[in-house]
C-alpha positions as CSV (number, residue, x, y, z in Angstrom):
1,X,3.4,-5.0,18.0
2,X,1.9,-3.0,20.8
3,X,1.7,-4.6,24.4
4,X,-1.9,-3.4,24.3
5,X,-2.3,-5.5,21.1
6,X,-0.5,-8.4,22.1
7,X,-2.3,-8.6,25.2
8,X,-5.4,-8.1,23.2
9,X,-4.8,-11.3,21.2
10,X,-6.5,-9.5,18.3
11,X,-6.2,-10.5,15.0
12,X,-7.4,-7.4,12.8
13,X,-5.2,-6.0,10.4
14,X,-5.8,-2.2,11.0
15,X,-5.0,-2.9,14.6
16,X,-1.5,-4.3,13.6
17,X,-1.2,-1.9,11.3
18,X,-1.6,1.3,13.4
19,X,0.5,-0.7,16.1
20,X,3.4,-0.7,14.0
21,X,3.1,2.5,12.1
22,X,3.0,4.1,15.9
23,X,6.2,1.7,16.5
24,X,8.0,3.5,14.0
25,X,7.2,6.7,14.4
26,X,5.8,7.8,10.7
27,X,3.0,6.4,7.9
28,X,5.9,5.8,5.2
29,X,4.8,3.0,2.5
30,X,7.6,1.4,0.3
31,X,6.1,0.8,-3.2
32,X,7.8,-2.4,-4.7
33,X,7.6,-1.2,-8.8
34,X,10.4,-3.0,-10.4
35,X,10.1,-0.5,-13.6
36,X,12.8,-2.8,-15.9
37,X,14.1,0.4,-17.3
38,X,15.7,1.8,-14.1
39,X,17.0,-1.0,-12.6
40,X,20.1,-0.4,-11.5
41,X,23.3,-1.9,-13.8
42,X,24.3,-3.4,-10.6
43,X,21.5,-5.7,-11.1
44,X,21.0,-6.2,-14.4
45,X,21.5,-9.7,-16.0
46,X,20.9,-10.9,-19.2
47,X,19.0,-8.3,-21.8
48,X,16.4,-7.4,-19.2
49,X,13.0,-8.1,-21.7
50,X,10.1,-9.2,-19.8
51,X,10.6,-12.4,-22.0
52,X,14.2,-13.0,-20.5
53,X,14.2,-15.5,-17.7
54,X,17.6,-13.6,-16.5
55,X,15.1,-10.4,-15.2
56,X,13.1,-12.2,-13.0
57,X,16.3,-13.1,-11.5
58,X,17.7,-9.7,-11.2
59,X,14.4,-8.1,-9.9
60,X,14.0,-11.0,-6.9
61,X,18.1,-10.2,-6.5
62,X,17.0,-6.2,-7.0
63,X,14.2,-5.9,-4.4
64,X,15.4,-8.2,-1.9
65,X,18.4,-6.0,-1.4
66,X,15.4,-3.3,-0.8
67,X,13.9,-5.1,1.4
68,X,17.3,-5.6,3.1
69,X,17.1,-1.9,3.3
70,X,13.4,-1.6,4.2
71,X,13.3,-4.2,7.1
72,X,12.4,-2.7,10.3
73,X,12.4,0.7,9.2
74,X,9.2,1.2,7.8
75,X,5.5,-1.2,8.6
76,X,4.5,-1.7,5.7
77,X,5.6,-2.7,1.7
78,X,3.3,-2.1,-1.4
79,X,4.6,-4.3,-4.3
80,X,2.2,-3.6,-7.9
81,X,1.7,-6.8,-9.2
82,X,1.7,-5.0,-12.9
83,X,5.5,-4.9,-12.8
84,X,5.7,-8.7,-12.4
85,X,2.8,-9.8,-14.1
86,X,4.6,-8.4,-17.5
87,X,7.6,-11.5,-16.9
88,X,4.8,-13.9,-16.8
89,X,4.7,-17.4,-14.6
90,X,8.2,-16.4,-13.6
91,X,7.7,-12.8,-12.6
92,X,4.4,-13.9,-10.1
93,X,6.8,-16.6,-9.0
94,X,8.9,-14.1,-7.9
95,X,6.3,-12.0,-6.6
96,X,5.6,-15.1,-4.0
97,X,8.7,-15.1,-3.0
98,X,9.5,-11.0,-2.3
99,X,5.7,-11.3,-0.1
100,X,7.0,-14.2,2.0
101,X,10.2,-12.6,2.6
102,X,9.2,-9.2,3.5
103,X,6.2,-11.1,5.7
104,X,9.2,-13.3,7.2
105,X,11.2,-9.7,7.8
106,X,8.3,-8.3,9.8
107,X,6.5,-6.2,7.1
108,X,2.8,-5.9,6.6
109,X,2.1,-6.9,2.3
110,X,-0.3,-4.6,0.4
111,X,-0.4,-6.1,-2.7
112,X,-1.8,-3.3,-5.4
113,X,-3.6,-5.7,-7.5
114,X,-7.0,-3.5,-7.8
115,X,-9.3,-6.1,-8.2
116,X,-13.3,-6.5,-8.4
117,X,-15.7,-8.7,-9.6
118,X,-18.8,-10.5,-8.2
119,X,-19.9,-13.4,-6.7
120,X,-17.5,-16.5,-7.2
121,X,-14.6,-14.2,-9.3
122,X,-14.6,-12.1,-6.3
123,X,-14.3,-15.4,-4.1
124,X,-11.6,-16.8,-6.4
125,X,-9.6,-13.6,-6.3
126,X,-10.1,-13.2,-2.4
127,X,-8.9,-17.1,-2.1
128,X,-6.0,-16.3,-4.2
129,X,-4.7,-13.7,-1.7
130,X,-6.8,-13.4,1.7
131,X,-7.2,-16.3,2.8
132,X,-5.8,-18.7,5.2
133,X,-4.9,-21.2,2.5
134,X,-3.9,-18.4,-0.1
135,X,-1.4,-20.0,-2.5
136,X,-0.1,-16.0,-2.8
137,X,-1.3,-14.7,0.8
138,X,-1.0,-11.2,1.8
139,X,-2.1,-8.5,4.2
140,X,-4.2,-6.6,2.4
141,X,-5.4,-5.9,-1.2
142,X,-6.4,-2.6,-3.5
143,X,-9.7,-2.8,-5.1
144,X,-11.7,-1.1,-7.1
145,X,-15.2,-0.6,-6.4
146,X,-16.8,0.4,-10.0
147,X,-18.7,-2.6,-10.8
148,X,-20.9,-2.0,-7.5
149,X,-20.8,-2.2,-4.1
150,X,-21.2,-6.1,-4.0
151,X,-18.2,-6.5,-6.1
152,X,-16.6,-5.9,-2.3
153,X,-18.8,-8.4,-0.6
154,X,-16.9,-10.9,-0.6
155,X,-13.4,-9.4,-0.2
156,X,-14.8,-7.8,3.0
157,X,-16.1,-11.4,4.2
158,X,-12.9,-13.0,3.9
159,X,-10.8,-10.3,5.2
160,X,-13.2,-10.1,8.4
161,X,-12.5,-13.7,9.0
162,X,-9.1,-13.8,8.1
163,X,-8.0,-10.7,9.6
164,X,-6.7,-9.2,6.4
165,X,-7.4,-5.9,5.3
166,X,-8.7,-4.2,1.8
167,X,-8.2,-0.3,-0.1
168,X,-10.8,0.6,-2.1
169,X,-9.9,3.0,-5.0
170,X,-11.8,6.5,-4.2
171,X,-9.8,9.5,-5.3
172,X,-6.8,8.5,-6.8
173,X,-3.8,10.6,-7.5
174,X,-3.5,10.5,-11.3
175,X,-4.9,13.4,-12.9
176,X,-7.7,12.1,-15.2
177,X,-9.2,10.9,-11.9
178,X,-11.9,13.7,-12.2
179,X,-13.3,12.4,-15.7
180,X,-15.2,9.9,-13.6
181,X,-14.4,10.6,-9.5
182,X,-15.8,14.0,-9.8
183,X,-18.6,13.7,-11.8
184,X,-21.7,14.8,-10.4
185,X,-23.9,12.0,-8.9
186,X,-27.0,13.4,-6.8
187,X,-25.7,16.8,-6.4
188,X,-22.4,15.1,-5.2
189,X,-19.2,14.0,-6.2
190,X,-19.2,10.4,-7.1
191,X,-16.1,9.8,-4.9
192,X,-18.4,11.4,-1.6
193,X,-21.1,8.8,-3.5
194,X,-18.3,5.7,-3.3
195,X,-16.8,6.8,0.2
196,X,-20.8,6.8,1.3
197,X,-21.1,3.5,0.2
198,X,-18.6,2.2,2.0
199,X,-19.8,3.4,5.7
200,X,-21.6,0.3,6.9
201,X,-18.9,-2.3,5.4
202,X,-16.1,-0.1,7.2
203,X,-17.7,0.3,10.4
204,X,-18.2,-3.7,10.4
205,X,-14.7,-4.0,10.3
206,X,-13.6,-1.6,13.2
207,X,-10.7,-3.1,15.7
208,X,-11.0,-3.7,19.0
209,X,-8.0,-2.1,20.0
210,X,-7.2,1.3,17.9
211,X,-10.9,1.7,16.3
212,X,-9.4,2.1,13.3
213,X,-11.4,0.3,10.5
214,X,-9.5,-3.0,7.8
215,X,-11.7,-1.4,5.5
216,X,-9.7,1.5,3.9
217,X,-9.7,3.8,1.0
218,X,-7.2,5.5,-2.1
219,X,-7.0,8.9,-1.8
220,X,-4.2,10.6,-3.5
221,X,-1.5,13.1,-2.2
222,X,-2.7,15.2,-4.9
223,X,-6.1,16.3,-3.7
224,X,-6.2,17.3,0.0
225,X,-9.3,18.9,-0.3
226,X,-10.9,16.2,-1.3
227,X,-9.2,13.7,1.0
228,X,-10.3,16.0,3.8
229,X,-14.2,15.2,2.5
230,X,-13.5,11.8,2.0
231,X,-12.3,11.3,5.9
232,X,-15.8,13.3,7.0
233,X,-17.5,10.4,5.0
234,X,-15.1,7.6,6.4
235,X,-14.3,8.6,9.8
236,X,-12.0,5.1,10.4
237,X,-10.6,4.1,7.1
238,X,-7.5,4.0,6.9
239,X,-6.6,5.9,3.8
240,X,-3.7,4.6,0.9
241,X,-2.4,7.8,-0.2
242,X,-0.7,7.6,-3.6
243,X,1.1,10.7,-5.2
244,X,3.5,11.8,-2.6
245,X,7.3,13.0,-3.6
246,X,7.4,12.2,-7.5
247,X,3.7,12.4,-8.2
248,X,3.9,16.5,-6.7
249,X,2.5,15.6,-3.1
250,X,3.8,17.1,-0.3
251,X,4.2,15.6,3.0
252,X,1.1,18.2,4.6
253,X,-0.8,17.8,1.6
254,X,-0.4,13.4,2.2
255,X,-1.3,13.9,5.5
256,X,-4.5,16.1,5.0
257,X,-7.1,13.1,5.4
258,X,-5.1,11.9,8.8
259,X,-6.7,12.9,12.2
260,X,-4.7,13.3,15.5
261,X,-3.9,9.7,17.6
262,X,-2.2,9.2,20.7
263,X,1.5,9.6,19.1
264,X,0.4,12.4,16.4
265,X,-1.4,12.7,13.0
266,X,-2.5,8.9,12.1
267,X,-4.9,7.4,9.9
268,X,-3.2,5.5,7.1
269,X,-0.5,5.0,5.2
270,X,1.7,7.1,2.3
271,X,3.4,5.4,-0.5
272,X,6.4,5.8,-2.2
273,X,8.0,4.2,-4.9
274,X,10.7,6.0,-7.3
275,X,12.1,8.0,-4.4
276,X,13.2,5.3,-2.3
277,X,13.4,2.1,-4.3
278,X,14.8,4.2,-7.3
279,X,16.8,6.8,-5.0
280,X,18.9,9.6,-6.4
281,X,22.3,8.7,-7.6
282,X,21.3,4.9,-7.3
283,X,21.1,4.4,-10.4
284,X,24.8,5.7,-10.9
285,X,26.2,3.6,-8.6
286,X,29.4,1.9,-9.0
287,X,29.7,-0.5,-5.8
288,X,26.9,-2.0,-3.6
289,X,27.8,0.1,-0.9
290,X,27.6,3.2,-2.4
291,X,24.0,1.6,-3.9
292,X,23.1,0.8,-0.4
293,X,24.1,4.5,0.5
294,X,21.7,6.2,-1.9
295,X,19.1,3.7,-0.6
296,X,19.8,4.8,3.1
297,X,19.4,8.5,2.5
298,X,16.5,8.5,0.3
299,X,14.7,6.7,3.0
300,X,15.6,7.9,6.1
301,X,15.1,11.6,4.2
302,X,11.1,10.5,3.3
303,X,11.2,8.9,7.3
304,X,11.7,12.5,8.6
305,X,9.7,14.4,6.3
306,X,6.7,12.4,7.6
307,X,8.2,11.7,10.7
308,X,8.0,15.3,11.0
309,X,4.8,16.2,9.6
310,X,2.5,13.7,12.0
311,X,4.8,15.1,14.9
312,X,3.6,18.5,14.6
């Protein structure tokens, strides 16, 4: 953390964040998406069905030896609580687990739940994750805005007192996005209508220290253009951009809705999953240092390609 943040004695998520993305030099998100079928032999145990108490095994054993990897070398982890949601009571046990130990390795948790609901759902889910007393607590948690705007209301209380932060799906990555985000609403998009929404609820939750706003928003590698609008709409959100490296995404193109900061382009944070977690030749491996290998270059190759981009 910062020295002006320490001294600070803030606790705002966004300010920690930025502190530590600026620590490391680049915006890189791991995404933590234990796909069963790519999981590397090394790691395999048993038949590796969601139904096989042997795979929750091997994915804790898989993605702590990422983590291993990860530790100190990027801010931030993003696991998808689909992938272990599918082994059942023991897959979200694991899930527990991975969050505590990245938290204990230094890593800020975004847990890519996408939730929403109202009134004491919403405060059930936010006391589930958010909270001081979560039973699975986190940093920050994706949601998705499309039953209303006060389907947030009570994410954004908790987070404001807890000092958590939230990402609220806007333009996502996936290319069907349009049949819905793009429709016209009032002679606008209705992902300019969503980002609108959300100008008084991010502006409440502005830090001290960097200005930059817990309240933050999805907006996919895949549509600069768009991200670009989006960032004129939410001048401090930090944005969750999706769809960098496998998805087609390049690293400008990821960066399009970041703005210039005292260390270079800043402004959120770009995931990905499949090129580090599920590296190139990683899969092949024969020995865990030659796993650990693939691992390395996969991420220290995304590190400079954004390293390099925000330094420009």
């Amino acid at each position: 953390m910062s020295k002006q943040l320490a001294a600070s004695g803030a606790k705002h998520f966004a300010d920690h964040l930025i502190s530590e993305i600026r620590d490391v030099g680049h915006p890189l998100c791991v995404g933590l998406d234990p796909h069963l079928d790519l999981i590397p032999s090394l790691f395999t145990q048993g038949s590796m069905h969601p139904s096989d108490e042997l795979t929750a095994q091997a994915i804790e054993s898989f993605l702590s030896a990422v983590l291993e990897r990860i530790a100190g070398r990027v801010a931030i982890v993003k696991p998808q609580i689909a992938f272990f949601e599918q082994l059942g009571w023991r897959g979200l046990r694991v899930l527990s687990r991975l969050c505590a130990r990245a938290q204990a390795d230094g890593l800020t948790v975004l847990l890519d739940a996408k939730r929403g609901d109202i009134g004491s759902t919403a405060k059930a889910y936010a006391k589930a994750y958010l909270t001081a007393d979560a039973t699975m607590p986190v940093n920050a948690l994706t949601l998705n805005p499309y039953l209303g705007l006060d389907s947030l209301a009570e994410f954004a209380a908790v987070a404001a007192g807890a000092g958590k932060g939230l990402f609220v799906l806007v333009k996502t990555s996936n290319p069907g996005s349009g049949d819905l985000q793009d429709q016209q609403v009032q002679a606008q998009p209705l992902y300019i209508q969503v980002a609108r929404g959300l100008v008084a609820m991010h502006g409440a939750l502005k830090g001290p220290v960097t200005g930059w706003s817990s309240l933050g928003v999805v907006c996919g590698a895949t549509w600069p253009h768009q991200a670009a609008l989006v960032r004129e709409a939410l001048p401090h959100a930090l944005f969750l951009v999706p769809g960098y490296g496998a998805q087609g995404g390049s690293a400008a193109d990821a960066l399009a809705g970041f703005v210039p900061g005292p260390y270079g382009l800043e402004g959120g944070i770009v995931n990905t999953s499949r090129g580090v977690v599920f590296a190139a030749n990683s899969a092949a491996a024969s020995s865990t240092a030659a796993w650990e290998q693939a691992i390395d270059n996969a991420l220290e190759s995304s590190i400079d390609e954004l390293g390099n981009a925000v330094h420009v």
